[in-house]
DSSP file (Angstrom, degrees, kcal/mol; ACC not computed):
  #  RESIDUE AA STRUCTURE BP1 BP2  ACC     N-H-->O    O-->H-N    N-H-->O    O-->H-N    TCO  KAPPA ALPHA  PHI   PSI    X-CA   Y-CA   Z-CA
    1    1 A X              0   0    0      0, 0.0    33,-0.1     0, 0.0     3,-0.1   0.000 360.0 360.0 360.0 144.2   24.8  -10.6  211.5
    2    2 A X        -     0   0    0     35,-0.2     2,-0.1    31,-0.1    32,-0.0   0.988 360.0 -36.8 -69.8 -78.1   24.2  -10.1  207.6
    3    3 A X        -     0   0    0     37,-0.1     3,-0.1     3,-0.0   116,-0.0  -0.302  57.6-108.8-131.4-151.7   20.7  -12.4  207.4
    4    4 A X  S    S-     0   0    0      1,-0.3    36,-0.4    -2,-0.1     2,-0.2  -0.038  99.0 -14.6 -90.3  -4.5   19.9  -15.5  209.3
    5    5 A X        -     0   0    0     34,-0.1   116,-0.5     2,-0.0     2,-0.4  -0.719  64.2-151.2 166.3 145.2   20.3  -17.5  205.9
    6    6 A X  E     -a   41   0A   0     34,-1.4    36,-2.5    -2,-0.2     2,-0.4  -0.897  13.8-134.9-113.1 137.5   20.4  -16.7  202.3
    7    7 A X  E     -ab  42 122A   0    114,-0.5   116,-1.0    -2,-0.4     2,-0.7  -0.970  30.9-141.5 -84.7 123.8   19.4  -18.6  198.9
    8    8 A X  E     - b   0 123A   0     34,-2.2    36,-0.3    -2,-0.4   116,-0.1  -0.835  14.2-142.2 -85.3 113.4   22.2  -18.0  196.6
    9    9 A X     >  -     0   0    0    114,-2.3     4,-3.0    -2,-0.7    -1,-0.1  -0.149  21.5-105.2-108.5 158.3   21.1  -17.4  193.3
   10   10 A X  T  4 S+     0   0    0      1,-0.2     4,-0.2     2,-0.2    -1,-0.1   0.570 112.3  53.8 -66.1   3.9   22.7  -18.7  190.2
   11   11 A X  T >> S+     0   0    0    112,-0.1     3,-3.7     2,-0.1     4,-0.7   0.887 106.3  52.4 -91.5 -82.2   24.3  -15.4  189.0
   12   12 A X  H 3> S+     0   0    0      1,-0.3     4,-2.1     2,-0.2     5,-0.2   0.734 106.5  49.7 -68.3 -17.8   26.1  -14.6  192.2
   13   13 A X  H 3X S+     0   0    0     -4,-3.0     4,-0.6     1,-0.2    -1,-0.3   0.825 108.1  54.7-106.7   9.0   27.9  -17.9  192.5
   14   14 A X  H <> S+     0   0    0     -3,-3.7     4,-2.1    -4,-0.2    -2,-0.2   0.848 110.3  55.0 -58.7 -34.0   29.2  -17.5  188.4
   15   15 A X  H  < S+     0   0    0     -4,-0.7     6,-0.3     1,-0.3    13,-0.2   0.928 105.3  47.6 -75.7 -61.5   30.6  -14.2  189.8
   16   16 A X  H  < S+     0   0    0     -4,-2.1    -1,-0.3    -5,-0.2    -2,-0.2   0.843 116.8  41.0 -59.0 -29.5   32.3  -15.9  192.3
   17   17 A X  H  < S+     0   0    0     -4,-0.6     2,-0.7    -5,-0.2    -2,-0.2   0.902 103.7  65.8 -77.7 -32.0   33.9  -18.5  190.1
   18   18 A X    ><  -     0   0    0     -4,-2.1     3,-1.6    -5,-0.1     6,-0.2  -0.790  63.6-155.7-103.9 117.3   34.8  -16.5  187.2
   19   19 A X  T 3  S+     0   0    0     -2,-0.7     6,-0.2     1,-0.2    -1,-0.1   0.715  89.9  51.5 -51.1 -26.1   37.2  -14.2  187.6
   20   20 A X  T 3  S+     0   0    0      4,-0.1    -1,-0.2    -3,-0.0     2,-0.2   0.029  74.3 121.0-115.5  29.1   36.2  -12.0  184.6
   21   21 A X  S <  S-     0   0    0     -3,-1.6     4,-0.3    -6,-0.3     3,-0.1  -0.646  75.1-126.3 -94.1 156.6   32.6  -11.7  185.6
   22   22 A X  S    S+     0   0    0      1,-0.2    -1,-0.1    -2,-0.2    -3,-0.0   0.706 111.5  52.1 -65.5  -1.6   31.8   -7.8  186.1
   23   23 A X  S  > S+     0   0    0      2,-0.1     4,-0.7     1,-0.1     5,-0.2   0.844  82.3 107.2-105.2 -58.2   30.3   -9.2  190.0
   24   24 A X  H >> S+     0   0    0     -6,-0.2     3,-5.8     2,-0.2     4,-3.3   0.540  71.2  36.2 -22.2 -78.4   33.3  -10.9  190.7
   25   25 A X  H >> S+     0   0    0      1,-0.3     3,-1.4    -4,-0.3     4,-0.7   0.780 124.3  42.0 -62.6 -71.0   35.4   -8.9  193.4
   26   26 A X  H 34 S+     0   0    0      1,-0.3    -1,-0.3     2,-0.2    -2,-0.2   0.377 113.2  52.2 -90.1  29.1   32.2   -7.8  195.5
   27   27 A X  H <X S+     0   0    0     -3,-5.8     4,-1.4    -4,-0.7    -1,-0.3   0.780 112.8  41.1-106.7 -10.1   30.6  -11.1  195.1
   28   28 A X  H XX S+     0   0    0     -4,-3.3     3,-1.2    -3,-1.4     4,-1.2   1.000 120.5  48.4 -57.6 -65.4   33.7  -13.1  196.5
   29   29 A X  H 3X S+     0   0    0     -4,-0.7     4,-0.7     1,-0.3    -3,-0.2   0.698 109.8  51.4 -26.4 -40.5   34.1   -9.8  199.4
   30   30 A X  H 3> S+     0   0    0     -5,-0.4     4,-1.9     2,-0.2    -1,-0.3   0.868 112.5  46.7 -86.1 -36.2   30.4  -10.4  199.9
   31   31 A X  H X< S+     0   0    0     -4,-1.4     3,-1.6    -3,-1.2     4,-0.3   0.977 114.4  49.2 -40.0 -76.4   31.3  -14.9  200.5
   32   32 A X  H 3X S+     0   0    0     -4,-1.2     4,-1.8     1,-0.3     3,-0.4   0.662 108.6  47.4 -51.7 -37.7   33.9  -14.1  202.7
   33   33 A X  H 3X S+     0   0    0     -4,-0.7     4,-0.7    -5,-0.4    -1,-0.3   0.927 119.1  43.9 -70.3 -46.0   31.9  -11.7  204.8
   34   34 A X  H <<>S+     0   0    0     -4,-1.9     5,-3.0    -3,-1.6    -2,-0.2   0.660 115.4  43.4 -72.6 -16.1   29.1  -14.3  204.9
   35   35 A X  H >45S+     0   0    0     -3,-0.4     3,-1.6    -4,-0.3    -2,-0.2   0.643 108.5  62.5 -85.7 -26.2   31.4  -17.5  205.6
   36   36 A X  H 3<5S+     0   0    0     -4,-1.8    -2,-0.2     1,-0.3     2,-0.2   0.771 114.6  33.1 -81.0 -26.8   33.3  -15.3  208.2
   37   37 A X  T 3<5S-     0   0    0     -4,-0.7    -1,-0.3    -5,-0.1   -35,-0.2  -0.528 114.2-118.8-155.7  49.8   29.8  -14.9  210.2
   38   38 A X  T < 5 -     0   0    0     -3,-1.6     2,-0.4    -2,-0.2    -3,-0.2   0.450  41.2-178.1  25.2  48.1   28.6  -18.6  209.2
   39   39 A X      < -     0   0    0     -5,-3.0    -1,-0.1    -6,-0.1   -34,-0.1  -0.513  32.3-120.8 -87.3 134.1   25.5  -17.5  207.4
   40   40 A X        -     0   0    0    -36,-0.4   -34,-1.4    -2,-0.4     2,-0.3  -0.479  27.4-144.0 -70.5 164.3   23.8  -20.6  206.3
   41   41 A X  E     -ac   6  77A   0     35,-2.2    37,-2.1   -36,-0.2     2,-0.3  -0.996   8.7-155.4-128.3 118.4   23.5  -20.5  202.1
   42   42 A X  E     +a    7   0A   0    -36,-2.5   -34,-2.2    -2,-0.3     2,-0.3  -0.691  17.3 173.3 -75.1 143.0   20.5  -22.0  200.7
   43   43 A X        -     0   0    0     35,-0.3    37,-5.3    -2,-0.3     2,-0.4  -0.960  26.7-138.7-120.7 139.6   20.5  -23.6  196.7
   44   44 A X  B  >  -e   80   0B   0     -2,-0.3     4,-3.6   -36,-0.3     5,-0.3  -0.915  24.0-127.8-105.4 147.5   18.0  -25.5  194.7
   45   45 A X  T  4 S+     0   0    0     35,-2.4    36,-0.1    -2,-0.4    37,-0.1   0.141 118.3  66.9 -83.4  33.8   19.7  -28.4  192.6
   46   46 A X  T  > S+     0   0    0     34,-0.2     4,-4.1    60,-0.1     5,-0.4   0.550 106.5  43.2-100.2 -43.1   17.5  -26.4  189.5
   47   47 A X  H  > S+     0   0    0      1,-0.2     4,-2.6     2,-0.2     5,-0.2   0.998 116.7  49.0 -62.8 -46.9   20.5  -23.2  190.5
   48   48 A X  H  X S+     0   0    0     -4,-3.6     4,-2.2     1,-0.2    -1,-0.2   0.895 112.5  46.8 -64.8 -23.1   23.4  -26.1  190.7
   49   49 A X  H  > S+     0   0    0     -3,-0.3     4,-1.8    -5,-0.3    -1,-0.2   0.974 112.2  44.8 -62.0 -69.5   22.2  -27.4  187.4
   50   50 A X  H  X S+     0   0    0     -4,-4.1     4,-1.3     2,-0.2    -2,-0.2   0.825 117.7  52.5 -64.3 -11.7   22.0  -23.9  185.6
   51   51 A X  H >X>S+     0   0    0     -4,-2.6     3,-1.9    -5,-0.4     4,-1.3   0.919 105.7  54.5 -55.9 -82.2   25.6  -23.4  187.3
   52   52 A X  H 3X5S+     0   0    0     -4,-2.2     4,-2.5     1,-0.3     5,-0.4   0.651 104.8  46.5 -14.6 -91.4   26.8  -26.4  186.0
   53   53 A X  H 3X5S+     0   0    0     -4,-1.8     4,-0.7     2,-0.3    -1,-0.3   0.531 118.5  42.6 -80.7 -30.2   26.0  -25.7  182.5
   54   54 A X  H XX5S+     0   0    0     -3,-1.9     4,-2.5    -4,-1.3     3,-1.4   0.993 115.1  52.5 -45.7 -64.5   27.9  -21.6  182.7
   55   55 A X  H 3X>S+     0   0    0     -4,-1.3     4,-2.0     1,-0.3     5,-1.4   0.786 113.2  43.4 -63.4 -39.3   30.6  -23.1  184.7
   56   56 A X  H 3<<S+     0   0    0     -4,-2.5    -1,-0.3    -5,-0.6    -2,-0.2   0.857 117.6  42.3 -79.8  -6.9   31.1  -25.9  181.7
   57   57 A X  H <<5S+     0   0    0     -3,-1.4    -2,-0.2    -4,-0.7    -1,-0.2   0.848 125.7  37.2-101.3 -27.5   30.8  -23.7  178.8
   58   58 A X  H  <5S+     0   0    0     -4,-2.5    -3,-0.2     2,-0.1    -2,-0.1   0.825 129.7  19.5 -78.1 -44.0   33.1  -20.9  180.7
   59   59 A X  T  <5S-     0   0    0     -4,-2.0     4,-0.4     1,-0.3     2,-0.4   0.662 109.4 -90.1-121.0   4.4   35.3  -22.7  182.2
   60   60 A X      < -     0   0    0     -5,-1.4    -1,-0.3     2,-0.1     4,-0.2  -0.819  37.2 -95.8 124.5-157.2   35.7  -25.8  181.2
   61   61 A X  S >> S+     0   0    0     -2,-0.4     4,-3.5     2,-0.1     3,-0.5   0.625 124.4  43.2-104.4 -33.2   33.7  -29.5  182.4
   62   62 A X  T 34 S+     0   0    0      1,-0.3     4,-0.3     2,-0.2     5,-0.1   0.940 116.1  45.3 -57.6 -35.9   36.9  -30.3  185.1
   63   63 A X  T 3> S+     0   0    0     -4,-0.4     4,-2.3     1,-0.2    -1,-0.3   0.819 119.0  42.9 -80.6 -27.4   37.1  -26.8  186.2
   64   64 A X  H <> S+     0   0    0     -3,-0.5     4,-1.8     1,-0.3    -1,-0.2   0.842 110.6  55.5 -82.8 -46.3   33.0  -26.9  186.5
   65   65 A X  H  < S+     0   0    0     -4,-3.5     4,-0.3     2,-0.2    -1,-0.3   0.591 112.1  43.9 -74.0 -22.2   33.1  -30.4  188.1
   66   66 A X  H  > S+     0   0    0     -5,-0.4     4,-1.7    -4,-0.3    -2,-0.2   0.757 113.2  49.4 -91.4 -38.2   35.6  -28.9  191.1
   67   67 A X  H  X S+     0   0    0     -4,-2.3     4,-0.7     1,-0.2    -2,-0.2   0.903 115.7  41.3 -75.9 -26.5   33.7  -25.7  191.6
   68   68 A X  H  X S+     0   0    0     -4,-1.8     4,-0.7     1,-0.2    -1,-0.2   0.664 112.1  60.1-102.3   0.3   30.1  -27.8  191.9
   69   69 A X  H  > S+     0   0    0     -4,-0.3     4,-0.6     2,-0.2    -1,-0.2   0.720 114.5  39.2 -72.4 -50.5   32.3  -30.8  194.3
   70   70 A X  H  < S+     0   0    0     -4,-1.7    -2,-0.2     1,-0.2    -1,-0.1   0.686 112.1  50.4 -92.5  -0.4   32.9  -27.9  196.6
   71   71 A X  H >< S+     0   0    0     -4,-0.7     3,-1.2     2,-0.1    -1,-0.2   0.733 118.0  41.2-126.4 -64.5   29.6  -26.2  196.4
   72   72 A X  H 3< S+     0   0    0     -4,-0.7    -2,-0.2     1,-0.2    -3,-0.1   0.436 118.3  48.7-103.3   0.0   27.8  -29.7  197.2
   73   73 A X  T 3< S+     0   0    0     -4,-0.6     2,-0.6     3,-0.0    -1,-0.2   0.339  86.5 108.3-115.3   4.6   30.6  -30.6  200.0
   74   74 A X    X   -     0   0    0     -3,-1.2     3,-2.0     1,-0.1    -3,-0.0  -0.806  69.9-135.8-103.5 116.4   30.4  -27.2  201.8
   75   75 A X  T 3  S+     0   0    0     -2,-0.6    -1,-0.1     1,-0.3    -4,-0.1   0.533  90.6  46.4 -76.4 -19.9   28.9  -27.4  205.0
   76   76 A X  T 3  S+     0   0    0    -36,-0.1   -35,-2.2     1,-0.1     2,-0.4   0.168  90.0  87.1-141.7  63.1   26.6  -24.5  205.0
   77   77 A X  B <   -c   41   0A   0     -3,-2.0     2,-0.5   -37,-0.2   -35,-0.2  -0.999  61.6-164.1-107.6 111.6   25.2  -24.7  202.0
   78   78 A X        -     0   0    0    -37,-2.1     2,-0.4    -2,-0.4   -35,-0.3  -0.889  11.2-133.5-138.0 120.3   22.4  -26.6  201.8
   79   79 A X        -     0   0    0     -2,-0.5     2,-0.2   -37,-0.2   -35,-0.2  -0.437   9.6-162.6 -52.7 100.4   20.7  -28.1  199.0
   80   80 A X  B     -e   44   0B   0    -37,-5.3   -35,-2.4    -2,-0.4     2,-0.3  -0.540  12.9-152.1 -86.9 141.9   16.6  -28.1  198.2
   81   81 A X        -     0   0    0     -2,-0.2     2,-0.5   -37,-0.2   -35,-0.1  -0.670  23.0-120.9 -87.0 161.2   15.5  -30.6  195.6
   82   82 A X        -     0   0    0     -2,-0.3     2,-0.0   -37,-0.1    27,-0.0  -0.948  34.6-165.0-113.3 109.2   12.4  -29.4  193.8
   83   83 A X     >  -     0   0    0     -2,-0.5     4,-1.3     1,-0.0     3,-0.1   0.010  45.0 -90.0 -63.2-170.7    9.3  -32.0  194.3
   84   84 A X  T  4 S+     0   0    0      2,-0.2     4,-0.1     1,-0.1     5,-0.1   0.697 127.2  54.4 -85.7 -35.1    6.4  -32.2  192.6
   85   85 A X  T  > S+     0   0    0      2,-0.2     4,-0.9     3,-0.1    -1,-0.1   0.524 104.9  58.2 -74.0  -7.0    4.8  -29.8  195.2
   86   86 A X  H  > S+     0   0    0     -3,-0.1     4,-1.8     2,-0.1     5,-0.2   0.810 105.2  41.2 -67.7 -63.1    7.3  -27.4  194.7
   87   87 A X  H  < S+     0   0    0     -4,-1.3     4,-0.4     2,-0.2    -2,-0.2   0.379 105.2  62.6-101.0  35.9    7.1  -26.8  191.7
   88   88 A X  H  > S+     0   0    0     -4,-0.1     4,-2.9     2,-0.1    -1,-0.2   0.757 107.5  48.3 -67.2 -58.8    3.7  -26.7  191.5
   89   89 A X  H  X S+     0   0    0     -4,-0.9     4,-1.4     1,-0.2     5,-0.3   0.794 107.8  54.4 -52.0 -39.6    3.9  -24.0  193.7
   90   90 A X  H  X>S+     0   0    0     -4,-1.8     4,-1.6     3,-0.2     5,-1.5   0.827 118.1  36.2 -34.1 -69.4    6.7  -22.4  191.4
   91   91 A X  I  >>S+     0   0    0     -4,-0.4     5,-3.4     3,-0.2     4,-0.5   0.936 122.5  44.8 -65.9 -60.5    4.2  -22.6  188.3
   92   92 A X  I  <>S+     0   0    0     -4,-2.9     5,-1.0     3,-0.2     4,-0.3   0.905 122.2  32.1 -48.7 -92.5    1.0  -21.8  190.2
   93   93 A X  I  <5S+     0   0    0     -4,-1.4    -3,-0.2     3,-0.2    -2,-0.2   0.614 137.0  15.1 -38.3 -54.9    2.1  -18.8  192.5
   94   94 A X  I  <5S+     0   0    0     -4,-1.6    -3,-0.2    -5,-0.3    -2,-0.2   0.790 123.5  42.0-116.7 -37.9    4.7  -17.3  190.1
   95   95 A X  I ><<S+     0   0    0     -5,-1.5     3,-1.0    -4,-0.5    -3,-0.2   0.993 127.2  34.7 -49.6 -66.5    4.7  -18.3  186.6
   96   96 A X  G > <S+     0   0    0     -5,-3.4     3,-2.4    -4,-0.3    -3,-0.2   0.893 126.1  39.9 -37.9 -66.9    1.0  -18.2  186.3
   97   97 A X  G 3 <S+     0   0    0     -5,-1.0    -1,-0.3     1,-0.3    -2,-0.1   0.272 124.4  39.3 -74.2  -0.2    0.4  -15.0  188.9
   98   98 A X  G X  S+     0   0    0     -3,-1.0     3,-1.9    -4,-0.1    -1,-0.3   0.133  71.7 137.9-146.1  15.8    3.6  -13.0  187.5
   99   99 A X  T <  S+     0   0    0     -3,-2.4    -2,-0.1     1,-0.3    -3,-0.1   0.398  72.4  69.0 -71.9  18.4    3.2  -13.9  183.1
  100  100 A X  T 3  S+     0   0    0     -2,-0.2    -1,-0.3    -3,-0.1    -2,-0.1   0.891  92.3  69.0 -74.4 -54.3    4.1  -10.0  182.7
  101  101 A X  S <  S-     0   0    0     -3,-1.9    -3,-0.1    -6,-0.1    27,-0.0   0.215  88.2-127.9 -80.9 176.8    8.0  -10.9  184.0
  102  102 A X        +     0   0    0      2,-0.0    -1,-0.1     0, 0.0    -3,-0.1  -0.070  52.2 170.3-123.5  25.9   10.2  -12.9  181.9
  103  103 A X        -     0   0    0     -5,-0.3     3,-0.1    -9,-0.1    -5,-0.0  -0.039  22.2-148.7 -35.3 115.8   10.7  -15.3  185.5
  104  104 A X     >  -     0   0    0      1,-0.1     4,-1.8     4,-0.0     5,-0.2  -0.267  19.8-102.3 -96.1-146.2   12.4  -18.2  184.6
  105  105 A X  H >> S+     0   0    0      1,-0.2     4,-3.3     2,-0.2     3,-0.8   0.983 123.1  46.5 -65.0 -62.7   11.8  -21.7  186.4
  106  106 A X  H 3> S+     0   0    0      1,-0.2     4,-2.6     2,-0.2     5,-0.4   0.725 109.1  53.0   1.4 -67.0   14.7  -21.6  188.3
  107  107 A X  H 3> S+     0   0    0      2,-0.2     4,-1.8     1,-0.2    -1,-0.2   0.899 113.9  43.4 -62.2 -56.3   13.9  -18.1  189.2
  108  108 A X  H <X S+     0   0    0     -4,-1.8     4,-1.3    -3,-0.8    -2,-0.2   0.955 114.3  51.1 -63.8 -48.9    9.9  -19.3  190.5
  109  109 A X  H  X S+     0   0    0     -4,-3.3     4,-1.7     1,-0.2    -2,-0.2   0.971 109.2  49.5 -68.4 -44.6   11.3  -22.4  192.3
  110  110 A X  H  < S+     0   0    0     -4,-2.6     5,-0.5    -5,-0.2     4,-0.5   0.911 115.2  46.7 -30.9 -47.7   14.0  -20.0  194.2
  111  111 A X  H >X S+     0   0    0     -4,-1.8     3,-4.1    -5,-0.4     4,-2.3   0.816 107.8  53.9 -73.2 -67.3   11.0  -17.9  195.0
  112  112 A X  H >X S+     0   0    0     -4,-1.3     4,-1.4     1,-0.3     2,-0.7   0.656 117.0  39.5 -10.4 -83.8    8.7  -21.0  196.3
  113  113 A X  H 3< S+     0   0    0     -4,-1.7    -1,-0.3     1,-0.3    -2,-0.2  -0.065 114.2  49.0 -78.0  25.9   11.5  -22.1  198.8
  114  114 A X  H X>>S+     0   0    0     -3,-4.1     5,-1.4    -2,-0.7     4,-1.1   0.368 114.9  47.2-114.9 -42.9   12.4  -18.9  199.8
  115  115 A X  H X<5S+     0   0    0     -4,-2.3     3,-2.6    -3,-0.6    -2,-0.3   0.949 123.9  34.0 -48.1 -74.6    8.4  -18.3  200.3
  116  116 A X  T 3<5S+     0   0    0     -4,-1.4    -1,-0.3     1,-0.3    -3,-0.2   0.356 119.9  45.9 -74.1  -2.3    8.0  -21.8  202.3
  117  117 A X  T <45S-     0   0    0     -3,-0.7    -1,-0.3    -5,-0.2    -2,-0.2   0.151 109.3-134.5-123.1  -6.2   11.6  -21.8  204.2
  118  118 A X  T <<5 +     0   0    0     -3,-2.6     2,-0.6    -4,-1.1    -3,-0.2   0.939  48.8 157.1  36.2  54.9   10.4  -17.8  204.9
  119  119 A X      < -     0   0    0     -5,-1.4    -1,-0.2    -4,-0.1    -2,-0.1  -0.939  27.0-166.8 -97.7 126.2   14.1  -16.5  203.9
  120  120 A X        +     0   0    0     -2,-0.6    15,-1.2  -115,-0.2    -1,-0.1   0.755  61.0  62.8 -88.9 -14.6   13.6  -12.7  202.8
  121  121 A X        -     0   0    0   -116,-0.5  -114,-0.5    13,-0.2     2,-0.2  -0.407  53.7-175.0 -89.8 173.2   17.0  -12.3  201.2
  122  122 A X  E     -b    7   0A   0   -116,-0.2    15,-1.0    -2,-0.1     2,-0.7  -0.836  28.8-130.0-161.3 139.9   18.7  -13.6  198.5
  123  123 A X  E     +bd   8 137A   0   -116,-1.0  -114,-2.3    -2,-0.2     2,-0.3  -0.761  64.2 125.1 -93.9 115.1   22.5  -13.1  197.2
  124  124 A X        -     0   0    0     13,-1.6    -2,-0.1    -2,-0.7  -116,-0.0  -0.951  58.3-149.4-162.0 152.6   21.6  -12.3  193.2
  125  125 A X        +     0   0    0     -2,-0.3     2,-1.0    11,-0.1    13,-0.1  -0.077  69.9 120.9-123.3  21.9   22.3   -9.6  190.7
  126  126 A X    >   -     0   0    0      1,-0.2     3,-3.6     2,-0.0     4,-0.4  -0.760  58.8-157.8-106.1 121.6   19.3  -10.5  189.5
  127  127 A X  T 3> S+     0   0    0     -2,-1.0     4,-0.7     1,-0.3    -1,-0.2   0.413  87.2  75.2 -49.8 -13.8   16.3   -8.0  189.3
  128  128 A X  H 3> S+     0   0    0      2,-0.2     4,-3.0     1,-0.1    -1,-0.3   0.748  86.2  58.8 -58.8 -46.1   13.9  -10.6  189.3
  129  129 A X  H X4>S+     0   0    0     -3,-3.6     3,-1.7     2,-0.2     5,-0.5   0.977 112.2  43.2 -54.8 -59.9   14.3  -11.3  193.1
  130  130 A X  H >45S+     0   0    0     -4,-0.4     3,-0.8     1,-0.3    -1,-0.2   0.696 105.3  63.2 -72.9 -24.5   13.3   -7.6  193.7
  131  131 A X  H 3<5S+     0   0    0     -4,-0.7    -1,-0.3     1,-0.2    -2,-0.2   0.941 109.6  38.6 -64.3 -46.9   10.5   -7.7  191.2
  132  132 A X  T <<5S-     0   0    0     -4,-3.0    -1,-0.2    -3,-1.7    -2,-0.2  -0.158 127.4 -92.9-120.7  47.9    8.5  -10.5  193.2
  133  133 A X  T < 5S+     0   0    0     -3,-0.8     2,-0.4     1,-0.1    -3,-0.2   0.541  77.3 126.8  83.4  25.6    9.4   -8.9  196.6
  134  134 A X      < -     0   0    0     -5,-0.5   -13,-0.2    -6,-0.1    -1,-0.1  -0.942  59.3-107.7-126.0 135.2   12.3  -10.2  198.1
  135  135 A X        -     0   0    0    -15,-1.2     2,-0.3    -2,-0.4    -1,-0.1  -0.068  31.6-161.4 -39.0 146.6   15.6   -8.3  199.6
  136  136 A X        -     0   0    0    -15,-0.2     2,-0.3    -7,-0.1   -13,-0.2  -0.993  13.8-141.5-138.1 151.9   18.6   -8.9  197.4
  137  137 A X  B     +d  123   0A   0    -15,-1.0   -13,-1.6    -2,-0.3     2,-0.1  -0.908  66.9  64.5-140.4 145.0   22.4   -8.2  198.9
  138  138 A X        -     0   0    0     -2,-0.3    -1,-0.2   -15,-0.2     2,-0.1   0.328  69.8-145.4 -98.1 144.9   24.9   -7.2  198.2
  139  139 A X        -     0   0    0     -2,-0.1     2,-0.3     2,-0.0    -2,-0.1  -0.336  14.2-149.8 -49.8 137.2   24.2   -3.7  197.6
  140  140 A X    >   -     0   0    0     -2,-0.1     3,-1.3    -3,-0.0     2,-1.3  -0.898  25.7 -99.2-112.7 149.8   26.2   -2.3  195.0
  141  141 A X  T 3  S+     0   0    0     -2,-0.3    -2,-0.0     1,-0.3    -1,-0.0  -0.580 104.0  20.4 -90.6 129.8   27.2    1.2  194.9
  142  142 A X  T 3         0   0    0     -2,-1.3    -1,-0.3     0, 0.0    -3,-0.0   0.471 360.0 360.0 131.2  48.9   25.1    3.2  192.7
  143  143 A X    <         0   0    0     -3,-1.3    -2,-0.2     0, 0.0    -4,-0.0   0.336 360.0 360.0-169.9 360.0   22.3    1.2  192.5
């Protein structure tokens, strides 16, 4: 088995929707591998939001509106809402404690609920995860 559960970060699932993102084929290769061996997929609705808003300016609002229908209907994906104690923690823990990095919220509430839900991965091309200490998959080669 891959992990026992991933947060899917808002990069890797534009890569899977858009065909013409440089991510594309190994981050669909990297779904498939992960749906094929039921790995549950964690989101915050701060990642479905900043999806939203690629997915309408790239691909259109209908095409955006289909991809975030299937995304919120897909049975192991499951969505965290960010409270008021989340992102406290988020501000506190990581803005504050990390205000060398260019972390955005998103990025600190993803780390919060991967801190309190103890998931150590995350499926990202983003360098951020690895800056405040967390696995990121898929590996790509060379890097």
């Amino acid at each position: 088995m891959i992990a026992r559960r991933l947060l899917v970060d808002t990069g890797a699932w534009l890569a899977i929707f858009h065909p013409r993102d440089q991510f594309h084929q190994p981050a669909s290769a990297y779904l498939r591998q992960l749906r094929a061996e039921h790995v549950p997929l964690l989101v915050t609705d701060l990642i479905l939001a900043e999806l939203h808003l690629h997915l309408v300016r790239g691909l259109g609002p209908q095409r955006a509106m289909g991809h975030l229908d299937a995304l919120k209907s897909d049975p192991l994906v499951e969505e965290v809402f960010v409270d008021h104690e989340l992102e406290a923690s988020a501000v506190t823990d990581w803005l504050r404690k990390y205000d060398d990095q260019p972390f955005t919220l998103t990025d600190a509430v993803s780390f919060a609920v991967m801190r309190a839900r103890r998931v150590s991965g995350a499926f990202t091309f983003d360098r951020h995860f690895s800056v405040a200490g967390f696995a990121t998959v898929p590996v790509l080669a060379g890097g």
